[in-house]
N, C-alpha and C positions, 0 to 999 in steps of 0.2 A: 822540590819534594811536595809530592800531594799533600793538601790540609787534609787532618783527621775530620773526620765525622761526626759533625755535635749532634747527631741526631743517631747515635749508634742508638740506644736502648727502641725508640720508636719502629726503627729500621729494619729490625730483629725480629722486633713484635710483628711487622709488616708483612715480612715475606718468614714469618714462621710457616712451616708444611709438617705439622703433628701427623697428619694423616703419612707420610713417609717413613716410618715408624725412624724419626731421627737421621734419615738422609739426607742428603745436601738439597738447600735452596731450590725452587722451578723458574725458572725464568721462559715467559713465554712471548713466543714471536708472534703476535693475533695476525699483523700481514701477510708472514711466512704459511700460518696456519689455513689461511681466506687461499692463500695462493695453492697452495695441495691440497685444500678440497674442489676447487675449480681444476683442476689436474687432471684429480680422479673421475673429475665429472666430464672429461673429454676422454678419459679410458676408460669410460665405462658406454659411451659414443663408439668409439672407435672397435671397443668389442662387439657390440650390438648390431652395428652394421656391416663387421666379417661375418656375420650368421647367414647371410644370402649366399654367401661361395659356398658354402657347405651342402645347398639343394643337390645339384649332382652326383655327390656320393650317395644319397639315396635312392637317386634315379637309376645311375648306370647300371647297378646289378642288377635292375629286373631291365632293362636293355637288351643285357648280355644273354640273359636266363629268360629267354621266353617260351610262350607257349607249353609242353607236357614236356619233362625233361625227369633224368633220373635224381631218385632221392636226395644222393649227396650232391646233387648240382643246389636242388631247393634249398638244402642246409646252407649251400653255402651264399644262396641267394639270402635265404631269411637272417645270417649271422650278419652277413653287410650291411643291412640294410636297419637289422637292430643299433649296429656302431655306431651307425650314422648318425641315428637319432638321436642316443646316447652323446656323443660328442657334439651334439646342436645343443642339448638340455644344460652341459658340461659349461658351455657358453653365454648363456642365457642365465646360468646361476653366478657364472664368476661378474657377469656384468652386474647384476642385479647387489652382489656380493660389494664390488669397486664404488659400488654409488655409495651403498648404504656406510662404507665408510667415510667417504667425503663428505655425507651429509650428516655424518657426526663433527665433523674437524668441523665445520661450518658452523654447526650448532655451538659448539663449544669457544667459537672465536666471535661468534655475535653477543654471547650470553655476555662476556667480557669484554666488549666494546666500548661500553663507556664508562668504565671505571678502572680500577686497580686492578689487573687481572693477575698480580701475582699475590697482592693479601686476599682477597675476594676466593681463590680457586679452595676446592676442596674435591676431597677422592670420593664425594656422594654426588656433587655438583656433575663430575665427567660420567662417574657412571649413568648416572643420570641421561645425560646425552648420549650415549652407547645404549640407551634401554636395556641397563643390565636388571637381571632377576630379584637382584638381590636390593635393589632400592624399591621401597612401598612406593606403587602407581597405581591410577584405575586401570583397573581390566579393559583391554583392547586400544588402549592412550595408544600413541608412537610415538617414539623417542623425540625428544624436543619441541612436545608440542606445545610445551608451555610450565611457566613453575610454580603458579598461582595456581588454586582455586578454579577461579572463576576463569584464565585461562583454558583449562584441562577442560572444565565443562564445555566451553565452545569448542574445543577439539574432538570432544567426543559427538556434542551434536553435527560436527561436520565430518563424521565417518560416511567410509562409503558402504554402499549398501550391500547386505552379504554378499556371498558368489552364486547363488541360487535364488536369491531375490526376484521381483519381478517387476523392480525397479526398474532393472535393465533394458537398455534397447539394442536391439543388433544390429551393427551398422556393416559388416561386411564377414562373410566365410569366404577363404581364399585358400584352395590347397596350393601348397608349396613344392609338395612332388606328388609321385603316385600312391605313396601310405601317408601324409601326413597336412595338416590344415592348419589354418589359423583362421579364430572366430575373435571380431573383435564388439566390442560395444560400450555405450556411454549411460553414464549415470546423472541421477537429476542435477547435481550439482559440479557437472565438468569430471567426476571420476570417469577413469578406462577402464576395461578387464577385458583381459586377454586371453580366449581358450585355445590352448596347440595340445593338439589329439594328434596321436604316431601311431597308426596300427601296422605293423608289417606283417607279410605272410606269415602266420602258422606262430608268430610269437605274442608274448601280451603287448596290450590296448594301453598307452601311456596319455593321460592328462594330467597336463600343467596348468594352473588356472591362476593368474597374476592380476592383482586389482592395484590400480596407481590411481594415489590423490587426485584433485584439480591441481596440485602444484608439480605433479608430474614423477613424485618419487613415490617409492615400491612402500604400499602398506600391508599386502597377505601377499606368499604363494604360495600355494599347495599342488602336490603331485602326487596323484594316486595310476598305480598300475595292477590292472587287472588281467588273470590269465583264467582260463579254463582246462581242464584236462578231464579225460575219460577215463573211470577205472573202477573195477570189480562190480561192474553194474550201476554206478555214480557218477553222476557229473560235480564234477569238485570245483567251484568257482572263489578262487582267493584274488580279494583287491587290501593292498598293501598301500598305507598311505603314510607320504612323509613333507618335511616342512620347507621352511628355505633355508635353511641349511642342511639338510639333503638328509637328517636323520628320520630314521623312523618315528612314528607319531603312532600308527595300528594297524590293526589285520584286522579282515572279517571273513571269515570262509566258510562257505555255503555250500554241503551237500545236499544233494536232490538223491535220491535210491527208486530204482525204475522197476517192475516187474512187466518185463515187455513193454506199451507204450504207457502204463499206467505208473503213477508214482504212489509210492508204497512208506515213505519216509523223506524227511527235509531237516537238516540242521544247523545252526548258526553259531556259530563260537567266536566272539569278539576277545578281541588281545591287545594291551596297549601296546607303549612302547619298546617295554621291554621282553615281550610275548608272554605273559603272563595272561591266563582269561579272565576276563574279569564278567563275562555275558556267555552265557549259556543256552540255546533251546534246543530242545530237542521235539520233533511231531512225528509218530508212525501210526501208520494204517495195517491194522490186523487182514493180511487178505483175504481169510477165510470167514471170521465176523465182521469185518469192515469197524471193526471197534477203532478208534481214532484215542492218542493219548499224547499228551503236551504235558513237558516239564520246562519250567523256565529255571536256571539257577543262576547265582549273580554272589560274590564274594561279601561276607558280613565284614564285619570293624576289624573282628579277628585277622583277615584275609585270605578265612577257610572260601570254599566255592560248597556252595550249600544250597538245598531245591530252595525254592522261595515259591512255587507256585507248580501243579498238576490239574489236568482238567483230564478228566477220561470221558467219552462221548459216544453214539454213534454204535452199539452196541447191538447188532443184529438179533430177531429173538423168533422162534417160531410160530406167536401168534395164536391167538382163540384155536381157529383153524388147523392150528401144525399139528 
């Protein structure tokens, strides 16, 4: 018969888990944990590099579909060839997706390495390691990059440089098929960023723009897709941009208004996430006086959309002479 426990009250205290609002004990595997994030880190390999079979499916249908061919053949060259890309991006996110979970299991089984990782653990600790929202971090940290102070600041100063930066160097543009590239380039400090642009016939212009540490894991992506259309004498240019998790982030749509080759008016309406405006301009040209008028408006505290700004200009006059 097992001897009791002289150390029940201690034991209790040890592996208390308050934060499980009163559920059972966590007892954690830290080897088990090392070993499925090293897992994930060869599935997220092994997805990465099926993204090369997939060049073909973009190729073939402008293959099949060449030269002047009727409408619905184009349709259905530009739908394939849209898929394609779509189900490359589909891939490139689940990879990026499989890492970023094992380099939490990682984070969260070194943090507890050398101590008690079952008194030690706490539900702000993992979130933490998840870079969830709801634990206070500096702006722009990434998850696990440290729990001090004075950690966090050398994490921060060893950010990489934005994605328009001109830190960057470019080290190679390679198209993959006939609509689609990949730009790569390196930053001062061992960062990568990765630009893959997919334009196929007659549909929107898709960039993905991936920036990885010097240690090699995904610190930003963003993807913005841009379309243009023609209508009622406007060209309508909306680019829609979202994150790496595939939600929307904004919209900016940009009308231009033509009188023949001349432009007569231009307007910009920005929208967050949830399509709400929150930026307004509007600029027209009088054709007849050339009188020129700018309203900017932009959402108060309230969250009314209210002018904040007009400039009228440019007001033709018939002069001494007229």
């Amino acid at each position: 018969m097992a001897a009791d426990n002289p150390y029940a009250e201690q034991t209790a205290k040890n592996t208390s888990t308050p934060w499980l609002g009163g559920g059972p004990a966590v007892d954690v595997d830290l080897d088990g944990l090392r070993a499925y994030a090293a897992s994930l880190a060869n599935q997220q390999a092994d997805i990465a590099s099926r993204g090369v079979y997939l060049q073909p499916l973009g190729e073939i249908p402008g293959q099949a579909f060449t030269g002047e061919v009727l409408g619905e053949a184009d349709a259905v060259r530009a739908r394939l060839v849209a898929n394609a890309g779509e189900l490359t991006v589909y891939l490139q996110k689940l990879a990026e997706s499989v890492g970023n979970i094992g380099n939490a299991a990682r984070t969260v089984a070194d943090s507890y390495g050398s101590g008690d990782a079952i008194g030690a653990a706490s539900l702000n600790d993992v979130l933490f390691a998840y870079g969830d929202a709801g634990v206070p971090r500096p702006e722009g940290l990434p998850a696990g990059a440290g729990t001090t102070f004075r950690d966090q600041q050398a994490a921060l100063a060893a950010l990489p440089p934005a994605a328009d930066s001109r830190d960057w160097t470019v080290t190679a543009n390679v198209p993959l098929s006939a609509y689609q590239t990949m730009e790569t380039a390196t930053g001062p400090n061992g960062e990568r960023r990765e630009v893959m642009t997919f334009t196929p016939p007659g549909g929107a212009t898709t960039v993905t723009t991936t920036i990885f540490g010097g240690n090699g894991e995904t610190v930003s992506s963003v993807t913005t897709r841009t379309s243009t259309r023609v209508t009622g004498g406007a060209e309508i240019t909306v680019q829609e941009s979202f994150g790496a998790d595939g939600k929307a982030t904004g919209t900016v749509e940009t009308r231009t208004q033509f009188d023949g080759d001349r432009v007569v008016g231009q307007s910009t309406e920005v929208r967050d996430g949830a399509g709400e405006t929150v930026h307004r301009s509007v600029e027209s040209t009088d054709p007849q006086t050339r009188e020129q008028v700018q309203v900017v408006s932009e959402r108060n505290e309230k969250g009314e959309l209210v002018e904040k700004n007009r400039i009228v200009t440019g007001i033709a006059t018939s002069g001494a002479n007229g």
